[in-house]
DSSP file (Angstrom, degrees, kcal/mol; ACC not computed):
  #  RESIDUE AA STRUCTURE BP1 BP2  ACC     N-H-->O    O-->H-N    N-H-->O    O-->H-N    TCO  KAPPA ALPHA  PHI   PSI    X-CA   Y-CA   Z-CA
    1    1 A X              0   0    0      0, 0.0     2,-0.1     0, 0.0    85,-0.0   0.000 360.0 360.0 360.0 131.2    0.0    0.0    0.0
    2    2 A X        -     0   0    0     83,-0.1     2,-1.9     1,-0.1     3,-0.2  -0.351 360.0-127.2 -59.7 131.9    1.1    3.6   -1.0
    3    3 A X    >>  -     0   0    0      1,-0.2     4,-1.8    -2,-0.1     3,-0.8  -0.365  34.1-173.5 -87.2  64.4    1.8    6.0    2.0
    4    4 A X  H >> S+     0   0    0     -2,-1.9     4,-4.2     2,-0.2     3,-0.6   0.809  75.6  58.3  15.2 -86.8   -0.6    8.6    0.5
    5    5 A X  H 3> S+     0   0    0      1,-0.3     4,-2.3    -3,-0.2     5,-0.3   0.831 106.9  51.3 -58.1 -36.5    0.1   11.3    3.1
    6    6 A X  H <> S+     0   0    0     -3,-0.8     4,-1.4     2,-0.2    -1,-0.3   0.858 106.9  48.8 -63.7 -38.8    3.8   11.2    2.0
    7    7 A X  H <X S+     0   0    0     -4,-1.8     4,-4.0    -3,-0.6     5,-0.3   0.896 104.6  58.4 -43.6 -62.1    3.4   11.5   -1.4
    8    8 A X  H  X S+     0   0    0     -4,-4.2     4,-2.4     2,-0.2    -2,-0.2   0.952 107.9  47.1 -41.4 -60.8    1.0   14.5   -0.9
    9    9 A X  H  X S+     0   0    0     -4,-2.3     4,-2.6     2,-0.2     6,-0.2   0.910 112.6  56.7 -60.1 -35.1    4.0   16.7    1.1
   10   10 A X  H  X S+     0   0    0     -4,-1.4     4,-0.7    -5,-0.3     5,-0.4   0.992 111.1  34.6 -48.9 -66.9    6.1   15.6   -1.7
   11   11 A X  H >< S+     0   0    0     -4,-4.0     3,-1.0     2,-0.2     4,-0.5   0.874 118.4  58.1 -62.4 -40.5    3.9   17.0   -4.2
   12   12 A X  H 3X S+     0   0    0     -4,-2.4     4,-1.7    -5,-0.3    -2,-0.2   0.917 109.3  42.6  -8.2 -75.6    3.1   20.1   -1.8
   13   13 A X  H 3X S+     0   0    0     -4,-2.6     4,-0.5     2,-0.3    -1,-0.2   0.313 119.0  45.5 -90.6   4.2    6.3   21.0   -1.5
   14   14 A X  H <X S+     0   0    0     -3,-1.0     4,-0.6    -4,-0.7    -1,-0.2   0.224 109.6  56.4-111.1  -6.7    7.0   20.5   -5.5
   15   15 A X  H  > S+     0   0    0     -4,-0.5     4,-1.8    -5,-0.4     3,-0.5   0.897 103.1  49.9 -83.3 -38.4    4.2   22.1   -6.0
   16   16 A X  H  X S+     0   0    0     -4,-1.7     4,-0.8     2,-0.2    -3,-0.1   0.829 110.8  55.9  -6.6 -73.4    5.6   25.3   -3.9
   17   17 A X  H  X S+     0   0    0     -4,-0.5     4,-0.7     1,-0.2    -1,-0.2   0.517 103.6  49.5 -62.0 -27.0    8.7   25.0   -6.1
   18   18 A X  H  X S+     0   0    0     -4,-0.6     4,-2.3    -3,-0.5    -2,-0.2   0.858 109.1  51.9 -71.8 -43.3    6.9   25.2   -9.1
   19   19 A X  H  X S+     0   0    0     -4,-1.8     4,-2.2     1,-0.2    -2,-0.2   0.864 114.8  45.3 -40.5 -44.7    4.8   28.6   -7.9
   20   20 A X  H  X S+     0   0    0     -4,-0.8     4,-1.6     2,-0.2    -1,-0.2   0.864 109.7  51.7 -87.2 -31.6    8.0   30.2   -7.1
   21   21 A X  H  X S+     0   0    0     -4,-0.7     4,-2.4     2,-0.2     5,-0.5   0.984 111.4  51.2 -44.6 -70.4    9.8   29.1  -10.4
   22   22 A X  H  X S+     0   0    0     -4,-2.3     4,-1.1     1,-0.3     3,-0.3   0.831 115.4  44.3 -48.7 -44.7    6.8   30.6  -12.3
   23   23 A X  H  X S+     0   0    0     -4,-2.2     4,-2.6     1,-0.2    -1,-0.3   0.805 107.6  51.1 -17.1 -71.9    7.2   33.7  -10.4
   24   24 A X  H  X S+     0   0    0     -4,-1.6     4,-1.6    -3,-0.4    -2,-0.2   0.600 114.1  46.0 -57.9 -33.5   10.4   34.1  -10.5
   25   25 A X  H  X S+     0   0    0     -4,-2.4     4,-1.9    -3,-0.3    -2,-0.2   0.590 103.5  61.4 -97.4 -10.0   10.4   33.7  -14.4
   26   26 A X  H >X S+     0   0    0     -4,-1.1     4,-1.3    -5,-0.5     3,-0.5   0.973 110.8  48.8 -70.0 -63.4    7.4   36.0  -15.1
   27   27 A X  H 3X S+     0   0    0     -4,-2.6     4,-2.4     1,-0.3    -2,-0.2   0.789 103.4  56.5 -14.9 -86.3    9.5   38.4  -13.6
   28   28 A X  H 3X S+     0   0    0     -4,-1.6     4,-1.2     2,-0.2    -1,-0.3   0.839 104.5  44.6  37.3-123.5   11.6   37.6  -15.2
   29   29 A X  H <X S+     0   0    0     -4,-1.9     4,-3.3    -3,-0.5     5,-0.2   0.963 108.8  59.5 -32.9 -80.2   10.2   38.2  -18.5
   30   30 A X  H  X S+     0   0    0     -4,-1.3     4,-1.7     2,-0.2    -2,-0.2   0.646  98.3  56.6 -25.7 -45.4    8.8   41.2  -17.7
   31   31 A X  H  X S+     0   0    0     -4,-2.4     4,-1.3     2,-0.2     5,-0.4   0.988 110.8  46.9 -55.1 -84.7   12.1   42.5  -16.8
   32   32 A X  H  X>S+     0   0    0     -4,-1.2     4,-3.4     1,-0.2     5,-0.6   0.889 111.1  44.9  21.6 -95.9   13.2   41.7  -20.3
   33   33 A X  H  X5S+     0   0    0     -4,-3.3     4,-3.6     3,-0.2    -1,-0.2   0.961 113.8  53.0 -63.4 -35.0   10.4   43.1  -22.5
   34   34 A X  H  X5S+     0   0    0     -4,-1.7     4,-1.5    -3,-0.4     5,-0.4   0.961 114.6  40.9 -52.7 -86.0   10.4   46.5  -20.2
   35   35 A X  H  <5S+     0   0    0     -4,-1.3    -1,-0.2     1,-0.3    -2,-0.2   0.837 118.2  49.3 -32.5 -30.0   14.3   47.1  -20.8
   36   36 A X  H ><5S+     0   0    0     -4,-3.4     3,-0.8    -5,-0.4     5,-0.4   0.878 109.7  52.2 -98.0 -29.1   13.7   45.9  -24.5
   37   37 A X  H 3<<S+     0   0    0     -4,-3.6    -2,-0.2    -5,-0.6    -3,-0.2   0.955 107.6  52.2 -47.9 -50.6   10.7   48.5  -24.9
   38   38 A X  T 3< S+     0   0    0     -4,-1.5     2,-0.4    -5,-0.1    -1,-0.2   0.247 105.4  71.4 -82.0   2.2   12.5   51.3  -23.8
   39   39 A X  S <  S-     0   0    0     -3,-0.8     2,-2.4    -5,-0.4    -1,-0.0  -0.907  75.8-130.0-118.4 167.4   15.2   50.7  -26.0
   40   40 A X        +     0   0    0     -2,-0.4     2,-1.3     1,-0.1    -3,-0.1   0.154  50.6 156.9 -82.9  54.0   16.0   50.9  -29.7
   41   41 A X        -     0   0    0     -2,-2.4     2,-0.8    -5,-0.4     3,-0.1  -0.461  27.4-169.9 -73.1 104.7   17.2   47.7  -29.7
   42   42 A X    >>  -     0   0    0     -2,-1.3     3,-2.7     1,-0.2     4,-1.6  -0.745   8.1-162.3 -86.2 104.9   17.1   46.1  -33.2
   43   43 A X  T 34 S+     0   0    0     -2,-0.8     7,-0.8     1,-0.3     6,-0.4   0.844  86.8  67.2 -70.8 -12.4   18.0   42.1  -32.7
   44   44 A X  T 34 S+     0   0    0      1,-0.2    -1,-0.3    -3,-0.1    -2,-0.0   0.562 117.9  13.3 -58.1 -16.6   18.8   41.7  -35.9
   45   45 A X  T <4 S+     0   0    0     -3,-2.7     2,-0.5     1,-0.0    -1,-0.2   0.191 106.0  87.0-148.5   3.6   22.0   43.9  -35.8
   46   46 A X    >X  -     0   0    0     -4,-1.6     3,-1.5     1,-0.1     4,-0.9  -0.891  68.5-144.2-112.4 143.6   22.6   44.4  -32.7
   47   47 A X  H 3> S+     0   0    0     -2,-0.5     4,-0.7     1,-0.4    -1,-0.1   0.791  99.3  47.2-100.0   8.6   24.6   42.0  -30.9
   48   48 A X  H 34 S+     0   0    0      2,-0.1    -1,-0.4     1,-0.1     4,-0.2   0.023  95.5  81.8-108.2  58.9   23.3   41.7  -27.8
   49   49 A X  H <>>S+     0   0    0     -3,-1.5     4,-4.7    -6,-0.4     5,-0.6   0.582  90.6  59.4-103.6 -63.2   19.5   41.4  -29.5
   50   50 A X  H  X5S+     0   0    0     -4,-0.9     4,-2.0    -7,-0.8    -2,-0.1   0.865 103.3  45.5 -13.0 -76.5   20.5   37.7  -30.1
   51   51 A X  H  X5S+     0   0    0     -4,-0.7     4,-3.0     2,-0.2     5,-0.2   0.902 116.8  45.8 -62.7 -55.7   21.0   36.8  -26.4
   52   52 A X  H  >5S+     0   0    0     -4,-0.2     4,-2.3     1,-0.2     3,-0.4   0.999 105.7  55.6 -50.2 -67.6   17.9   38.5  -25.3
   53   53 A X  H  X5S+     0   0    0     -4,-4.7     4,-2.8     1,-0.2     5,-0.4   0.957 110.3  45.2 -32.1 -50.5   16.0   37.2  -27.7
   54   54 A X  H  X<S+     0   0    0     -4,-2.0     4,-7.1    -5,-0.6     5,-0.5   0.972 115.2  51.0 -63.4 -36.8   17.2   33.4  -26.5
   55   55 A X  H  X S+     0   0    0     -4,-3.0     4,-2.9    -3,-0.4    -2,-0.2   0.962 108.9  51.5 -61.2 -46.1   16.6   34.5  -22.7
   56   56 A X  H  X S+     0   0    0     -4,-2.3     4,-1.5     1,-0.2    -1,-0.3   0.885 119.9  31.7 -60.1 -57.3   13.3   35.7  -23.9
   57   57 A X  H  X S+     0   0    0     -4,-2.8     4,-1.5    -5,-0.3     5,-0.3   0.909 117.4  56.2 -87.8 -31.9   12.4   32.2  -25.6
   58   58 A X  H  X S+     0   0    0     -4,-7.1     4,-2.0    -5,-0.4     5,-0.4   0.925 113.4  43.0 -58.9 -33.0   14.6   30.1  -22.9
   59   59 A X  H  X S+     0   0    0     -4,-2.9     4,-2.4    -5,-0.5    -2,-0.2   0.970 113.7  50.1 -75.1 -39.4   12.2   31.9  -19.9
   60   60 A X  H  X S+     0   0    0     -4,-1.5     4,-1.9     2,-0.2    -1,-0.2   0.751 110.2  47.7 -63.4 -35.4    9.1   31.4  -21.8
   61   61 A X  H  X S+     0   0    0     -4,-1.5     4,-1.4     2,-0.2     3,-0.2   0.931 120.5  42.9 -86.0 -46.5    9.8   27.1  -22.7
   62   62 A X  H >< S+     0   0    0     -4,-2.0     3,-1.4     1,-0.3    -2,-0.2   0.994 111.5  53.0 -92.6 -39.9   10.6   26.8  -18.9
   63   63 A X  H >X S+     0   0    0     -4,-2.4     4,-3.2    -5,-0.4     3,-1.4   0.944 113.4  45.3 -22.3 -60.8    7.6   29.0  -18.0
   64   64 A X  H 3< S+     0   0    0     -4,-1.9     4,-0.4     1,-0.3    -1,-0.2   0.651 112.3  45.0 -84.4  -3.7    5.5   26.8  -20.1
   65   65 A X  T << S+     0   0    0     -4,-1.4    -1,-0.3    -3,-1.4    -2,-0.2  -0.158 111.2  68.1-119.9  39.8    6.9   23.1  -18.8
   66   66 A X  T X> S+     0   0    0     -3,-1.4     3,-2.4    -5,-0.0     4,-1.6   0.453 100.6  38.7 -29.0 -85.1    6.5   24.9  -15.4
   67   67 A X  H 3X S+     0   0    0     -4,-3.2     4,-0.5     1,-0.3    -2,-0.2   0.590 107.3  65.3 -91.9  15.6    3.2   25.1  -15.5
   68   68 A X  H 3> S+     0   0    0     -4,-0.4     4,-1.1     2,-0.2    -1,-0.3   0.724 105.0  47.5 -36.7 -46.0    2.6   21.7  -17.0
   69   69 A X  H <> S+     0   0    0     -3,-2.4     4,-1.7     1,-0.2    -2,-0.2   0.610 105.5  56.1 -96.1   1.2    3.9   20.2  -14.1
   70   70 A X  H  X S+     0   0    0     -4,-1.6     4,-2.4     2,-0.2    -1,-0.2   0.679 110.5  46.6 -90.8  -5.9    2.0   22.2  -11.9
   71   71 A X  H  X S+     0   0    0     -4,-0.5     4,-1.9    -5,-0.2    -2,-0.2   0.816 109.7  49.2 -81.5 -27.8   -1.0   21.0  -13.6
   72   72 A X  H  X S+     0   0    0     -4,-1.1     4,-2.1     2,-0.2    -2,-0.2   0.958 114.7  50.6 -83.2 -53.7    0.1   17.4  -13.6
   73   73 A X  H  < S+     0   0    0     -4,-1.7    -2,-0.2     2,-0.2     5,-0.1   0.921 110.8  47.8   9.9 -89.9    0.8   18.4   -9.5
   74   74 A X  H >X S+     0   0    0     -4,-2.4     3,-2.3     1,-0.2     4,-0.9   0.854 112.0  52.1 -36.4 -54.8   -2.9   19.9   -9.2
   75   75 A X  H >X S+     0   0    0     -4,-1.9     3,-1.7     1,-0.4     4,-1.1   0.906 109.3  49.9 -71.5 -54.4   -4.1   16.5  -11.0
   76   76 A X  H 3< S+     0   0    0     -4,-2.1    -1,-0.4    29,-0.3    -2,-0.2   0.199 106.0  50.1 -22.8  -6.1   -2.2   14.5   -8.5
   77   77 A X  H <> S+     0   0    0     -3,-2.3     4,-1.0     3,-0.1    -1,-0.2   0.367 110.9  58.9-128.6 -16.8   -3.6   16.2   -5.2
   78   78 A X  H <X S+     0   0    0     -3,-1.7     4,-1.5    -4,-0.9    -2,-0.2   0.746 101.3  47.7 -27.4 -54.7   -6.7   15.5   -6.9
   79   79 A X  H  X>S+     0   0    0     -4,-1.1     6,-2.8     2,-0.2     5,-1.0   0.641 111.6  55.0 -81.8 -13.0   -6.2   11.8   -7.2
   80   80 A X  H  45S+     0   0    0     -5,-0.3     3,-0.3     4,-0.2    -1,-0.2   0.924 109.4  41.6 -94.3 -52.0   -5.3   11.9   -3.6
   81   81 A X  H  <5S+     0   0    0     -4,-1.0    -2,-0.2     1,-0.1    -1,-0.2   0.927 113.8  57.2 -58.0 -27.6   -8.4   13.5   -2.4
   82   82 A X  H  <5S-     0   0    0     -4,-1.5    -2,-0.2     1,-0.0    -1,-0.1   0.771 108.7-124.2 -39.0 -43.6  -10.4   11.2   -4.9
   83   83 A X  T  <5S+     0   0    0     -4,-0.8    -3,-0.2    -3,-0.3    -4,-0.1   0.697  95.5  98.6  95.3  16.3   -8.9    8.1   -3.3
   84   84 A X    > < +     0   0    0     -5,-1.0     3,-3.3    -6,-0.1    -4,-0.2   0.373  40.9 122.8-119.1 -21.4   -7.7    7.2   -6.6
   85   85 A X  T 3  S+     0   0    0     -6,-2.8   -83,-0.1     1,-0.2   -81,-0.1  -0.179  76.6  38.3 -37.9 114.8   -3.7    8.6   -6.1
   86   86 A X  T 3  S+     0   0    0     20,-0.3     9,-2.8     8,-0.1     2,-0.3   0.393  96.0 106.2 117.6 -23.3   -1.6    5.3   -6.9
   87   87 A X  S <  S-     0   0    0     -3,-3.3     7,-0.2     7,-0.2     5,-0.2  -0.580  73.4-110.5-109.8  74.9   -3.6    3.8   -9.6
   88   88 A X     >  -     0   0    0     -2,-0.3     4,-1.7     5,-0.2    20,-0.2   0.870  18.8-153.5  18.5 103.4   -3.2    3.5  -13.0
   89   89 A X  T  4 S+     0   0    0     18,-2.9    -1,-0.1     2,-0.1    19,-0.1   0.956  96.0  37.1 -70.8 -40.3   -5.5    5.6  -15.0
   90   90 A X  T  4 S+     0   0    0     17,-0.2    -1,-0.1     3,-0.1    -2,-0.1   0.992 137.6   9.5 -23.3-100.3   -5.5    3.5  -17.6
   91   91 A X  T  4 S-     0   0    0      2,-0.1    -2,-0.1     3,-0.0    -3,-0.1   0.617  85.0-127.3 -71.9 -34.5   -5.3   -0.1  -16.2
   92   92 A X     <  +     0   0    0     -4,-1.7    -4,-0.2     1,-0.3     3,-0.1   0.319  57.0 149.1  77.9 -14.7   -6.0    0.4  -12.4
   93   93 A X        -     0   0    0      1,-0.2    -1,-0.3     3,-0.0     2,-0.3  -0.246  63.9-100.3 -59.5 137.7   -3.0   -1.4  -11.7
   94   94 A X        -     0   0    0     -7,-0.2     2,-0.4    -3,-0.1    -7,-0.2  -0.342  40.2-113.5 -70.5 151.0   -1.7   -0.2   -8.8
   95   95 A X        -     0   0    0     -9,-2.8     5,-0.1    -2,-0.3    14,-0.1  -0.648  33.4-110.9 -90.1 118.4    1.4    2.3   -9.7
   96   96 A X        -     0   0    0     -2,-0.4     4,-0.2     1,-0.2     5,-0.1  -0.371  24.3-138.7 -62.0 157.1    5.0    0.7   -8.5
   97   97 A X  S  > S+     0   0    0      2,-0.2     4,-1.6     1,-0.2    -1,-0.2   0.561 106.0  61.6 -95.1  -6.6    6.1    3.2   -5.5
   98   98 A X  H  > S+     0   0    0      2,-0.2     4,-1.4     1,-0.2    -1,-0.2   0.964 108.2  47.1 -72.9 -74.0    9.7    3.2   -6.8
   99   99 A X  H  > S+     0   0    0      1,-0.3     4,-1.2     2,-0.3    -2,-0.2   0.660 115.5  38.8 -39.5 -31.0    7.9    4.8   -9.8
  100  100 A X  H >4 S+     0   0    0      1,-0.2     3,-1.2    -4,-0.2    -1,-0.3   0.889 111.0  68.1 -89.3 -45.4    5.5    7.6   -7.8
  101  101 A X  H 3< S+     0   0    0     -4,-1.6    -2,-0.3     1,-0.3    -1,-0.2   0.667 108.6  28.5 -63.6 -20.9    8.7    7.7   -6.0
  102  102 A X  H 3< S+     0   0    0     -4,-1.4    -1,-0.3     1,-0.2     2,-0.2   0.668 140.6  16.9 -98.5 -24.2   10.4    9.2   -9.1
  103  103 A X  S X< S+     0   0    0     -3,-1.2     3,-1.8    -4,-1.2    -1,-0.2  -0.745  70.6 177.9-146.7  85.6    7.3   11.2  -11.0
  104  104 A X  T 3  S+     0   0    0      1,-0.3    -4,-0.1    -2,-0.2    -3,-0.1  -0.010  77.4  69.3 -77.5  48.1    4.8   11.4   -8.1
  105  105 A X  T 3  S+     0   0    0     -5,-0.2   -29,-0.3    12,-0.1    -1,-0.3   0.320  80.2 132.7-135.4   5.7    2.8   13.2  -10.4
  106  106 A X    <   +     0   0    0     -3,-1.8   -20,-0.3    -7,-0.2   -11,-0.1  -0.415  32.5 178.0 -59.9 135.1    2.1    9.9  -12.5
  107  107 A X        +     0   0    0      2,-0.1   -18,-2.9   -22,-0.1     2,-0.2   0.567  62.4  68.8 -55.9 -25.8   -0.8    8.8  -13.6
  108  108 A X  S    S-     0   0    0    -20,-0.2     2,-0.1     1,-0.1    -2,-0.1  -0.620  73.5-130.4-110.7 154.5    0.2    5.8  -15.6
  109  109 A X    >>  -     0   0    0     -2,-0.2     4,-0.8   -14,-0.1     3,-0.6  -0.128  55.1 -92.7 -80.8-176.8    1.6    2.3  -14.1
  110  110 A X  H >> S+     0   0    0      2,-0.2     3,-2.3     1,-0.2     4,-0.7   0.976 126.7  65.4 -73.8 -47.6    4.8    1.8  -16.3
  111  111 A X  H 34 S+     0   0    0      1,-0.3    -1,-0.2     2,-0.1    -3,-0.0   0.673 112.8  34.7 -24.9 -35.9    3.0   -0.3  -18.9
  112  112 A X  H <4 S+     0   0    0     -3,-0.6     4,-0.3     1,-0.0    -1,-0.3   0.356  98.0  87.0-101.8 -16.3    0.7    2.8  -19.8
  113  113 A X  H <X  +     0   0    0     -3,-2.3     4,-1.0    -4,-0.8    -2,-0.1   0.666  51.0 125.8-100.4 -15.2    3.7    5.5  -19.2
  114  114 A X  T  < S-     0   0    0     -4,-0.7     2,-2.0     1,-0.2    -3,-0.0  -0.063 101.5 -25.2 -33.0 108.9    5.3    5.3  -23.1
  115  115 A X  T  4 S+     0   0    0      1,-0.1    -1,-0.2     2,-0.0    -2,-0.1  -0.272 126.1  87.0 114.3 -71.1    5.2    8.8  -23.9
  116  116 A X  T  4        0   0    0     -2,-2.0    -1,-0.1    -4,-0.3    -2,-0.1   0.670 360.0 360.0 -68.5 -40.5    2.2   10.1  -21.6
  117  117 A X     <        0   0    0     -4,-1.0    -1,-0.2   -11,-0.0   -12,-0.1   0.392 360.0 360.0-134.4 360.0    3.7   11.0  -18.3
């Protein structure tokens, strides 16, 4: 049997870390596009345009697999109020704990996980 309640502070407290990430990278952003409004920065010719430009798209990809895994999180703290946390969505199979124990945010037993999770 899955120890539930441990899994849950686990996800809690990686759920936390994902709020503060996202935070931290809106900033972030923001910081960015303000400093690049106010100036006449063309990135095409200028050479630090470039590098902004990459920060810009590198903060935005981690921004966005940010809050992926805080939805995959949410959906987990779901399945644990459900009574359902542990089980294959899929199959039903119960979900090995070496396995939550690496992506507690799984849905899928391994059988199901090609790809998905």
């Amino acid at each position: 049997m899955v120890d539930v309640e441990r899994f849950r502070v686990l996800l809690e407290e990686e759920r936390s870390r994902k709020l503060e990430l996202l935070k931290a990278l809106r900033s972030d952003i923001s910081s960015v596009s303000l400093a690049r409004q106010d100036s006449n920065v063309d990135d095409e010719h200028d050479p630090e345009g470039s590098t902004i430009a990459f920060e810009l798209s590198q903060a935005s990809a981690l921004m966005s697999q940010s809050q992926v895994g805080l939805e995959q999180i949410d959906d987990a703290l779901a399945r644990i109020a459900a009574g359902t946390y542990g089980l294959c969505a899929v199959c039903g199979v119960a979900i090995p704990e070496g396995r939550l124990e690496a992506r507690p945010w799984t849905p899928f037993c391994v059988n199901h996980a090609s790809g998905r999770s």
